[in-house]
N, C-alpha and C positions, 0 to 999 in steps of 0.2 A: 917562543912556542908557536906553533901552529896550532889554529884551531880550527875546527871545519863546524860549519855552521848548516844544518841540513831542515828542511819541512817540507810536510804535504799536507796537504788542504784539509784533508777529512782521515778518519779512522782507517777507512776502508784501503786508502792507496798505499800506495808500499813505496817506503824511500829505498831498495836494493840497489837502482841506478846510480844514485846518490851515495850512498856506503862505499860500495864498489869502487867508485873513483875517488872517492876522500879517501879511503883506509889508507893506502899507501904512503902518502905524500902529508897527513896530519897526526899529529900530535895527541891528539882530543876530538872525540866528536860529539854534537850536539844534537840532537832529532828535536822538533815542536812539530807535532799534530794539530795547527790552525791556521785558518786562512790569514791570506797579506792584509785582508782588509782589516783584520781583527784592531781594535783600538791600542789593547797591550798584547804584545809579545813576551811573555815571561822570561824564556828562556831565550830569544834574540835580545834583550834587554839585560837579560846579566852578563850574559855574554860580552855585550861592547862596553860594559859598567865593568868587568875586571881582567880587558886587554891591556897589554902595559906596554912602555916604549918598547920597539924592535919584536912583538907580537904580530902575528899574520891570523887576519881574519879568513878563512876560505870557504867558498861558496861553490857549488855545482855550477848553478847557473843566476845570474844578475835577478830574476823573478822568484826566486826562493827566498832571497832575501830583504830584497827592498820590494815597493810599491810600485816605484815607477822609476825610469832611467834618471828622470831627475834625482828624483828621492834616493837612487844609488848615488849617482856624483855629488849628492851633499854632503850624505854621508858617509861615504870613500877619502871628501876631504877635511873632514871634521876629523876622523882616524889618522889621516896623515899629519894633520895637527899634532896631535898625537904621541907621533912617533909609529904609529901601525902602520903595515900596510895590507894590501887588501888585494887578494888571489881570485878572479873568475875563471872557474877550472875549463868549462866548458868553450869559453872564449880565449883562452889564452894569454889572460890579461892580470900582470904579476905587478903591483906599482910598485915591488922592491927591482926590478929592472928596470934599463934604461928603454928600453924596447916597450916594457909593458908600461910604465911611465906616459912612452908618447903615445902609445894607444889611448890611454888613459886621458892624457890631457886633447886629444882628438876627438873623444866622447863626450871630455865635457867642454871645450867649445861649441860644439854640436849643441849639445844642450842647451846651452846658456843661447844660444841663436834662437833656436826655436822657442825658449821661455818666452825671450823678449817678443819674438813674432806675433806669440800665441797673445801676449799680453796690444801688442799693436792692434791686433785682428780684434780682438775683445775690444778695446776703445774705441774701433771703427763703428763695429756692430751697435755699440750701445748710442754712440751719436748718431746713427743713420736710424736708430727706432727713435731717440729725440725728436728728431728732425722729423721724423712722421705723428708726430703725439700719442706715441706710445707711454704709458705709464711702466716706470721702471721700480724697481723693487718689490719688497713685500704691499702681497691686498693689504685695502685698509680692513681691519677688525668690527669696523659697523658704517654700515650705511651714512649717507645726509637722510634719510630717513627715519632712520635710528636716532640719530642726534638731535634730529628736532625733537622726537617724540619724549628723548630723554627733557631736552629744555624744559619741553610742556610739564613734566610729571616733576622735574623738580620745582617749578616757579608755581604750581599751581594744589599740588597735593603735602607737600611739605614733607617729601621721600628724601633719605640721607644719599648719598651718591655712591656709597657701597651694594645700598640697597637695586638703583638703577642699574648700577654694572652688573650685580649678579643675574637682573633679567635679561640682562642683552648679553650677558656671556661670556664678561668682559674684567679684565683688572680695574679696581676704581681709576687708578692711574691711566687707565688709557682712557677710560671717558674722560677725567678731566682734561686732556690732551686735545683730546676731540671739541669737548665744549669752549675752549678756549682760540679755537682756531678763528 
Protein backbone atom coordinates (compact mmCIF):
# COMPACT_ATOMS: atom_id res chain seq x y z
CA UNK A 1 0.00 0.00 0.00
CA UNK A 2 0.63 3.40 -0.37
CA UNK A 3 0.20 5.69 2.03
CA UNK A 4 0.54 9.39 1.79
CA UNK A 5 1.39 11.16 4.75
CA UNK A 6 0.31 15.05 4.57
CA UNK A 7 0.49 18.44 7.35
CA UNK A 8 0.22 21.88 7.82
CA UNK A 9 1.39 23.89 10.68
CA UNK A 10 -1.77 25.49 11.97
CA UNK A 11 -5.75 25.37 11.39
CA UNK A 12 -5.70 28.12 9.12
CA UNK A 13 -3.47 26.64 6.15
CA UNK A 14 -4.85 24.50 3.67
CA UNK A 15 -3.16 21.13 2.53
CA UNK A 16 -5.11 21.42 -1.34
CA UNK A 17 -1.48 21.36 -2.83
CA UNK A 18 -0.75 18.36 -0.90
CA UNK A 19 -4.15 16.31 -1.53
CA UNK A 20 -3.89 17.29 -5.19
CA UNK A 21 -0.64 15.49 -5.60
CA UNK A 22 -1.12 12.57 -3.27
CA UNK A 23 -4.67 11.54 -4.40
CA UNK A 24 -3.55 10.09 -7.56
CA UNK A 25 -0.65 8.05 -6.93
CA UNK A 26 -1.89 6.78 -2.96
CA UNK A 27 -3.65 4.44 -1.52
CA UNK A 28 -4.67 6.27 1.92
CA UNK A 29 -4.11 9.60 2.97
CA UNK A 30 -3.40 11.12 6.19
CA UNK A 31 -3.73 14.99 7.09
CA UNK A 32 -2.16 16.31 10.87
CA UNK A 33 -2.94 19.94 11.67
CA UNK A 34 0.60 20.52 13.81
CA UNK A 35 3.73 21.90 13.60
CA UNK A 36 7.15 19.64 12.95
CA UNK A 37 8.28 20.91 16.06
CA UNK A 38 5.50 19.38 17.95
CA UNK A 39 6.96 16.68 20.46
CA UNK A 40 4.23 13.92 19.43
CA UNK A 41 2.92 13.58 16.04
CA UNK A 42 -0.26 11.37 16.54
CA UNK A 43 -1.06 10.57 13.37
CA UNK A 44 2.80 10.67 11.72
CA UNK A 45 3.34 8.16 14.59
CA UNK A 46 0.74 5.73 13.73
CA UNK A 47 1.31 6.04 10.67
CA UNK A 48 5.17 4.60 10.67
CA UNK A 49 3.85 2.14 13.89
CA UNK A 50 1.44 0.20 11.13
CA UNK A 51 3.53 0.38 7.79
CA UNK A 52 4.36 -3.18 6.83
CA UNK A 53 7.14 -4.70 4.65
CA UNK A 54 6.69 -3.58 0.68
CA UNK A 55 4.36 -0.38 2.23
CA UNK A 56 5.32 3.12 0.78
CA UNK A 57 5.32 5.92 3.07
CA UNK A 58 4.64 9.11 0.71
CA UNK A 59 5.26 12.58 1.38
CA UNK A 60 4.72 16.02 -0.66
CA UNK A 61 7.60 17.37 0.43
CA UNK A 62 10.82 16.05 2.72
CA UNK A 63 9.55 19.21 5.61
CA UNK A 64 6.02 17.93 5.85
CA UNK A 65 7.29 15.27 7.35
CA UNK A 66 10.52 15.19 9.09
CA UNK A 67 12.22 17.92 11.11
CA UNK A 68 15.18 18.16 9.44
CA UNK A 69 17.08 16.41 6.35
CA UNK A 70 18.96 14.46 8.76
CA UNK A 71 16.02 13.55 10.78
CA UNK A 72 14.47 12.47 7.19
CA UNK A 73 17.59 10.09 6.20
CA UNK A 74 17.32 8.51 9.68
CA UNK A 75 14.18 7.85 9.24
CA UNK A 76 13.86 6.85 5.46
CA UNK A 77 16.46 4.22 6.83
CA UNK A 78 14.96 2.92 9.62
CA UNK A 79 11.76 2.30 7.12
CA UNK A 80 13.98 0.64 4.65
CA UNK A 81 14.92 -1.46 7.55
CA UNK A 82 11.82 -2.32 7.46
CA UNK A 83 11.07 -3.36 4.30
CA UNK A 84 9.15 0.28 3.44
CA UNK A 85 10.08 2.58 1.18
CA UNK A 86 9.69 6.00 1.24
CA UNK A 87 8.24 8.41 -1.83
CA UNK A 88 9.26 12.46 -1.86
CA UNK A 89 6.78 13.38 -4.38
CA UNK A 90 7.93 16.79 -4.89
CA UNK A 91 11.64 15.79 -5.35
CA UNK A 92 11.40 12.85 -7.12
CA UNK A 93 12.82 10.65 -4.91
CA UNK A 94 11.18 6.84 -4.92
CA UNK A 95 13.83 4.44 -2.72
CA UNK A 96 11.76 1.68 -4.27
CA UNK A 97 13.85 2.59 -7.64
CA UNK A 98 17.08 2.21 -8.53
CA UNK A 99 17.39 5.86 -9.59
CA UNK A 100 15.62 7.12 -6.51
CA UNK A 101 17.74 4.76 -4.37
CA UNK A 102 20.79 6.63 -5.61
CA UNK A 103 19.41 9.86 -5.07
CA UNK A 104 18.53 8.73 -1.83
CA UNK A 105 21.84 7.43 -0.80
CA UNK A 106 23.42 10.84 -2.43
CA UNK A 107 21.29 12.81 0.36
CA UNK A 108 22.28 10.84 2.90
CA UNK A 109 26.09 10.85 2.33
CA UNK A 110 25.54 14.45 2.16
CA UNK A 111 24.21 14.32 5.35
CA UNK A 112 26.16 12.10 7.16
CA UNK A 113 29.20 14.74 5.98
CA UNK A 114 27.76 17.62 7.11
CA UNK A 115 26.58 15.82 10.75
CA UNK A 116 30.15 14.93 11.25
CA UNK A 117 31.35 18.56 10.08
CA UNK A 118 28.83 20.15 12.01
CA UNK A 119 29.86 18.03 15.02
CA UNK A 120 33.98 18.97 14.13
CA UNK A 121 33.05 22.71 13.87
CA UNK A 122 31.14 22.29 17.52
CA UNK A 123 34.42 20.71 19.07
CA UNK A 124 36.54 23.32 17.53
CA UNK A 125 34.40 26.18 18.91
CA UNK A 126 34.12 24.77 22.39
CA UNK A 127 38.08 24.23 22.63
CA UNK A 128 38.82 27.69 21.35
CA UNK A 129 36.27 29.21 24.12
CA UNK A 130 38.44 26.72 26.71
CA UNK A 131 41.30 27.98 25.55
CA UNK A 132 40.11 31.61 26.27
CA UNK A 133 38.49 30.82 29.87
CA UNK A 134 35.32 30.77 28.88
CA UNK A 135 33.07 28.86 31.26
CA UNK A 136 31.21 26.14 29.38
CA UNK A 137 27.87 24.65 30.23
CA UNK A 138 24.90 25.36 32.56
CA UNK A 139 25.27 28.78 35.17
CA UNK A 140 25.99 27.68 38.34
CA UNK A 141 22.57 27.67 40.57
CA UNK A 142 24.08 29.93 43.46
CA UNK A 143 26.90 32.15 43.91
CA UNK A 144 30.44 31.54 46.15
CA UNK A 145 28.39 34.15 47.82
CA UNK A 146 25.57 32.19 48.40
CA UNK A 147 27.58 29.33 49.63
CA UNK A 148 29.34 30.97 52.10
CA UNK A 149 26.54 32.57 53.43
CA UNK A 150 24.82 28.98 53.41
CA UNK A 151 28.03 27.67 55.52
CA UNK A 152 27.67 30.57 57.95
CA UNK A 153 23.77 29.75 58.68
CA UNK A 154 24.21 26.17 58.71
CA UNK A 155 27.49 26.03 61.32
CA UNK A 156 26.15 28.79 63.32
CA UNK A 157 22.17 28.92 63.58
CA UNK A 158 21.54 25.13 63.54
CA UNK A 159 19.25 25.45 60.10
CA UNK A 160 18.56 21.86 58.43
CA UNK A 161 19.91 22.11 54.64
CA UNK A 162 16.32 21.79 53.11
CA UNK A 163 15.58 24.69 55.09
CA UNK A 164 18.90 26.81 53.36
CA UNK A 165 18.12 25.49 49.92
CA UNK A 166 14.69 26.63 50.05
CA UNK A 167 15.97 30.31 50.70
CA UNK A 168 18.44 30.30 47.99
CA UNK A 169 16.07 28.72 45.57
CA UNK A 170 17.59 25.64 45.39
CA UNK A 171 17.26 21.68 45.58
CA UNK A 172 18.77 20.63 48.90
CA UNK A 173 20.76 18.34 46.55
CA UNK A 174 22.48 21.05 44.81
CA UNK A 175 23.59 22.99 47.93
CA UNK A 176 24.93 19.93 49.13
CA UNK A 177 26.84 19.74 45.82
CA UNK A 178 28.02 23.22 46.32
CA UNK A 179 29.00 22.89 49.94
CA UNK A 180 31.07 20.01 49.33
CA UNK A 181 33.04 21.46 46.56
Amino acid sequence: MKIGYLRVSTEEQRPDRQIDGLTPICDELHIERLSACAKHRPIFEGILARLNDGDTLVVWDLDRAFRSTVDAIQNAEKLRERGIEFQIVSLGVDTSTADGMLVYTVIAAMAEHERKRLSERTKQGLEAARKRGQRLGRPPKMTKQQIRAAKQMLASEGTTIAEVAALNGVHPWTLTRNLNK
